[in-house]
N, CA, C and O of each residue as an XYZ file, in Angstrom:
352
protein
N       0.827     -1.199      0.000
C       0.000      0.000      0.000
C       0.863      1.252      0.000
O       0.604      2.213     -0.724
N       2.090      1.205      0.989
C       2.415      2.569      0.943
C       3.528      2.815     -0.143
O       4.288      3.784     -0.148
N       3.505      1.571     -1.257
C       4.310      1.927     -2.082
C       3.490      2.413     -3.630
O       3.995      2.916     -4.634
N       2.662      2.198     -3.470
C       1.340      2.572     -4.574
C       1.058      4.325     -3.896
O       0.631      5.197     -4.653
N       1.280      4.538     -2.840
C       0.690      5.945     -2.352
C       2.353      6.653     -2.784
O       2.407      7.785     -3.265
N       3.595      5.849     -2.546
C       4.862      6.871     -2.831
C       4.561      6.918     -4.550
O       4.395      7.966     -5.174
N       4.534      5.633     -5.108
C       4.280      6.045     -6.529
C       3.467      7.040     -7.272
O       3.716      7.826     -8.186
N       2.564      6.789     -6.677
C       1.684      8.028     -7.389
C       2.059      9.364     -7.067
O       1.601     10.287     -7.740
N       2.959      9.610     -5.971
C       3.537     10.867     -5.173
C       4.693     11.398     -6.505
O       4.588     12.473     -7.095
N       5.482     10.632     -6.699
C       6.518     10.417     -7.376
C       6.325     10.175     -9.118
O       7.290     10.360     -9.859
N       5.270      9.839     -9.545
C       5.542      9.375    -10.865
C       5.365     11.007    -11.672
O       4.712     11.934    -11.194
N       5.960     11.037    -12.703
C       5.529     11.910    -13.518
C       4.319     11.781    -14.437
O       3.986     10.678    -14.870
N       3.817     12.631    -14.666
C       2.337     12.557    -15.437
C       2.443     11.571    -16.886
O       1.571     10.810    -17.306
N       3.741     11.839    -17.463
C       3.879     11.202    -18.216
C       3.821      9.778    -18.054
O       2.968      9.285    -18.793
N       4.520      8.831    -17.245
C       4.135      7.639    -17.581
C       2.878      6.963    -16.639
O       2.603      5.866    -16.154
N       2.268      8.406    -16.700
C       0.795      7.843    -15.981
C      -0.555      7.349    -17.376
O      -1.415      6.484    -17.540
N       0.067      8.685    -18.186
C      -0.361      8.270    -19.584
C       0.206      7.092    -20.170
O      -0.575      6.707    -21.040
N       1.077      6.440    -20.103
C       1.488      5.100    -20.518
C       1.349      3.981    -20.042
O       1.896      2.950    -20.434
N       0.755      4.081    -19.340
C       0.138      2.913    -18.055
C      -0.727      1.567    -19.066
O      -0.628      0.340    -19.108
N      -1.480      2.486    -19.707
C      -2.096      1.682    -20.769
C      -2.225      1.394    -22.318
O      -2.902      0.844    -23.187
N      -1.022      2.205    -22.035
C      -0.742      2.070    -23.883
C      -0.132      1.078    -24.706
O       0.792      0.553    -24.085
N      -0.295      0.541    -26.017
C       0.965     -0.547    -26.399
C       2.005      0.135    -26.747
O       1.999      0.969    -27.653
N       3.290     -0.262    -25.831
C       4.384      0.455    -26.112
C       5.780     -0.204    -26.947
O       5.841     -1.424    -27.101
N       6.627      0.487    -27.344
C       8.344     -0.223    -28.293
C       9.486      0.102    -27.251
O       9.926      1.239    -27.081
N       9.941     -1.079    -26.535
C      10.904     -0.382    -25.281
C      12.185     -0.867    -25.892
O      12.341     -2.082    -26.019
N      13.062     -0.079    -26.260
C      14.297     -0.405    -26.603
C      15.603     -0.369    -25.656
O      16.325      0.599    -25.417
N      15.690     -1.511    -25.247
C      17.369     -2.065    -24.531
C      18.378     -1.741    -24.942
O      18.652     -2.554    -25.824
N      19.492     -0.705    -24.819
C      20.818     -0.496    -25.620
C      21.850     -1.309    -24.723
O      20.892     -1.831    -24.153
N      22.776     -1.798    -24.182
C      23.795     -2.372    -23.860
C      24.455     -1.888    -24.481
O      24.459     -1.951    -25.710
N      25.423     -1.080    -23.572
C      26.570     -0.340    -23.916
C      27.783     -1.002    -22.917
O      27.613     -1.058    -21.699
N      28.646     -1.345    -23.372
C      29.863     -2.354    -22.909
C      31.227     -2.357    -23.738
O      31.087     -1.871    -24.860
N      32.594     -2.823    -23.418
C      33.517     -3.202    -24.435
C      33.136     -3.972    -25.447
O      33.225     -3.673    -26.638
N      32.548     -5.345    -24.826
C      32.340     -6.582    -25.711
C      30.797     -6.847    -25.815
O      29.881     -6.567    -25.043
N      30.819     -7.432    -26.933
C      29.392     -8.061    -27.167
C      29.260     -9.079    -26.281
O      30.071     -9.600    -25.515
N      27.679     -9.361    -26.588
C      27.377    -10.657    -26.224
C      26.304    -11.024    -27.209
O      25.595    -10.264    -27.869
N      26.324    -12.554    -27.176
C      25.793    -13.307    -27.981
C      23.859    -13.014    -28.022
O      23.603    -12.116    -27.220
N      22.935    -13.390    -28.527
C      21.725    -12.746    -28.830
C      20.876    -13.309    -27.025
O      20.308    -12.538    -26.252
N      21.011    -14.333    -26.891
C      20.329    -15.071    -25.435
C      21.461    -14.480    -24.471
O      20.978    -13.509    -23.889
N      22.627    -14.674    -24.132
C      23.193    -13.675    -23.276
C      22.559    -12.156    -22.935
O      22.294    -11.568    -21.886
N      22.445    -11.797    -24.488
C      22.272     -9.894    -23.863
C      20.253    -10.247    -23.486
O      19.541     -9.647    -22.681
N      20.097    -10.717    -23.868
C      18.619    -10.517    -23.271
C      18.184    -10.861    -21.379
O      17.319    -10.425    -20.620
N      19.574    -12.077    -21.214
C      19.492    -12.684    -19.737
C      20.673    -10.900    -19.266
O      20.468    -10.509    -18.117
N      21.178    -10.481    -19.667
C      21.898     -9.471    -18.900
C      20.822     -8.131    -18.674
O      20.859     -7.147    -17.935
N      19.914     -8.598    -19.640
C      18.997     -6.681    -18.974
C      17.913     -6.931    -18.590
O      17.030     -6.078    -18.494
N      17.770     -8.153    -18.297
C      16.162     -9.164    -17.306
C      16.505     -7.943    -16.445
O      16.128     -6.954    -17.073
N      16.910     -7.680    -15.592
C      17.309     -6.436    -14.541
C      16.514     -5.653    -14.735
O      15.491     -5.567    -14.055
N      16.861     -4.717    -15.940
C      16.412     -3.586    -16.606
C      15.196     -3.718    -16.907
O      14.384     -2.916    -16.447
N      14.734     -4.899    -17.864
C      13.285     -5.183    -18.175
C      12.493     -4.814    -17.211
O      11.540     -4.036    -17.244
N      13.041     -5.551    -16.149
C      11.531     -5.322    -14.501
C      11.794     -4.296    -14.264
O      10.826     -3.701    -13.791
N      12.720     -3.666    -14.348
C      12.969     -2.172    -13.852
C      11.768     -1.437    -14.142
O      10.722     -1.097    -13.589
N      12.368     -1.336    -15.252
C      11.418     -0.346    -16.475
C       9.834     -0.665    -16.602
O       8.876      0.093    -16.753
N       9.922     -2.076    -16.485
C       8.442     -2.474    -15.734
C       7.324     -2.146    -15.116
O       6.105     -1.978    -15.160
N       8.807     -2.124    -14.220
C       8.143     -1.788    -12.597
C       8.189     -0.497    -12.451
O       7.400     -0.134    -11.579
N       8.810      0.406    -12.958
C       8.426      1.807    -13.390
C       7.533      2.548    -13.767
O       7.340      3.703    -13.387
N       6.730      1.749    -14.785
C       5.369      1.832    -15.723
C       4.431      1.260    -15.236
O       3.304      1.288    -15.731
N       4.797      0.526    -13.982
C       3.777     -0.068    -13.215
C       2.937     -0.775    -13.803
O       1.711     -0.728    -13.694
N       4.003     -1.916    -14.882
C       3.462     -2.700    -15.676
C       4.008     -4.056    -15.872
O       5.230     -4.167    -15.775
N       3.135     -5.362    -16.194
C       4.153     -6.334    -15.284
C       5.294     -6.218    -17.248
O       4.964     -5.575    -18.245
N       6.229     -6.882    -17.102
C       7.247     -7.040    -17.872
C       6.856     -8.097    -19.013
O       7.517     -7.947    -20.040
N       5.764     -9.300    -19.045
C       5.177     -9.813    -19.750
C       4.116     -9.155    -20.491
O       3.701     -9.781    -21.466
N       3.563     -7.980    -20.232
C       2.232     -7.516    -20.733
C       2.239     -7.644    -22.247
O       3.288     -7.290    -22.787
N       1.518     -7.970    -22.826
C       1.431     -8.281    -24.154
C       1.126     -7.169    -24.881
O       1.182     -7.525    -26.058
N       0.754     -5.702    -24.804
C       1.074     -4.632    -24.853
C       2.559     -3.850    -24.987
O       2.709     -2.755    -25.529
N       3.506     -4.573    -24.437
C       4.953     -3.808    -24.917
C       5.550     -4.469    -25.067
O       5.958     -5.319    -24.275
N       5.888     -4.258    -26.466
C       7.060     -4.988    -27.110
C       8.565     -4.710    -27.259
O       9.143     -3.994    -28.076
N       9.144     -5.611    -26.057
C      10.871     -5.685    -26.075
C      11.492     -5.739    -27.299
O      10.983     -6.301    -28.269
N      13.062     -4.932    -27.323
C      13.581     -4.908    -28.400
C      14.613     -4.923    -27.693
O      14.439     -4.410    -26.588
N      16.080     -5.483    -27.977
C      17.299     -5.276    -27.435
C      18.191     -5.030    -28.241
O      18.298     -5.859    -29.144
N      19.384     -3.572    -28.263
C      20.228     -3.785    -29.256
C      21.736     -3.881    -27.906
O      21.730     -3.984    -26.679
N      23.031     -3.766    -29.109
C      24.006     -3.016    -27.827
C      25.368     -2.750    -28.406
O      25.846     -3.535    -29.225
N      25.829     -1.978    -28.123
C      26.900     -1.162    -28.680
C      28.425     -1.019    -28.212
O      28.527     -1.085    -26.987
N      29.053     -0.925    -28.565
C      30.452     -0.853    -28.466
C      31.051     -0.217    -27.165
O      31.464      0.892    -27.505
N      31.252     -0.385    -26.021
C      31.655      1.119    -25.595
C      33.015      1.169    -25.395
O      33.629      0.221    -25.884
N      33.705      2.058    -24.777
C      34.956      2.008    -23.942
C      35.776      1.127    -23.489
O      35.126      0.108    -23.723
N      37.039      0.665    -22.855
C      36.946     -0.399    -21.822
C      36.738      0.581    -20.949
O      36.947      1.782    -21.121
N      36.225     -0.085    -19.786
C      35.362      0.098    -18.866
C      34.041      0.693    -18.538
O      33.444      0.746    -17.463
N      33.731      1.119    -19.700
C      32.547      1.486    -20.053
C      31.077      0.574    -19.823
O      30.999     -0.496    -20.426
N      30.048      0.964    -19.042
C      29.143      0.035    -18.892
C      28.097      0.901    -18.679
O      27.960      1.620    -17.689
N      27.109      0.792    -19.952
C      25.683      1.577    -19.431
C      24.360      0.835    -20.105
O      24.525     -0.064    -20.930
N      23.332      1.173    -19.791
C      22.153      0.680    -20.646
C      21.735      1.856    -20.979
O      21.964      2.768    -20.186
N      21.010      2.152    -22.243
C      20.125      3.244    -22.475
C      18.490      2.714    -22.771
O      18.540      1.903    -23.695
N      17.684      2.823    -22.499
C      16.095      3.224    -22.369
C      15.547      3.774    -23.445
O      16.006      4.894    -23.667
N      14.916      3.492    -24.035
C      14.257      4.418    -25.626
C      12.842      3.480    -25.150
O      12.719      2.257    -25.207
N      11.820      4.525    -24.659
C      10.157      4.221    -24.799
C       9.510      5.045    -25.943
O       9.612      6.254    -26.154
N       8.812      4.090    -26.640
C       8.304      4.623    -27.893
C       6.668      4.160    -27.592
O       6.295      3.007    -27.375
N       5.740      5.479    -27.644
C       4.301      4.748    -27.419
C       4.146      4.296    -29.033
O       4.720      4.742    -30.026
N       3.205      3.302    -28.903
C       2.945      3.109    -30.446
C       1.376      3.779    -30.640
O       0.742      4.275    -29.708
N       0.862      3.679    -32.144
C      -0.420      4.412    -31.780
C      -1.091      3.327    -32.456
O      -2.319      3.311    -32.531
């Protein structure tokens, strides 16, 4: 309960409007090295519920469709980037 009362305290209006929309969530993996196509998807399970659980939406919803890419970075370089796209 009192995490549904901080959320709503806290969320921005914006992904209050996305609550119910079908959405395009794009995964970037940013790293030295690649990884193979089932690797990078088990490395941003993390991120997935995150972002999820952000939208206050479960991570299966058949409404948003996962996409994962990932990119080259630095050595030592390690980030994910986030791209939400509503669809219409």
């Amino acid at each position: 309960m009192a995490r549904a009362v901080l959320r709503s305290l806290l969320w921005p209006s914006f992904l209050l409007e996305l609550k119910t929309k079908r959405l395009q969530i794009l995964l970037t993996r940013i790293a030295p090295r690649k990884l193979d196509s089932d690797n990078l998807c088990t490395a941003l399970k993390a991120v997935r519920d995150g972002v999820a659980d952000a939208l206050n939406r479960d991570d299966g919803d058949p409404l948003i469709e996962w996409n994962y890419l990932q990119s080259q970075g630095r050595p030592s370089e390690y980030a994910v980037q986030v791209r939400i796209f509503p669809c219409s």
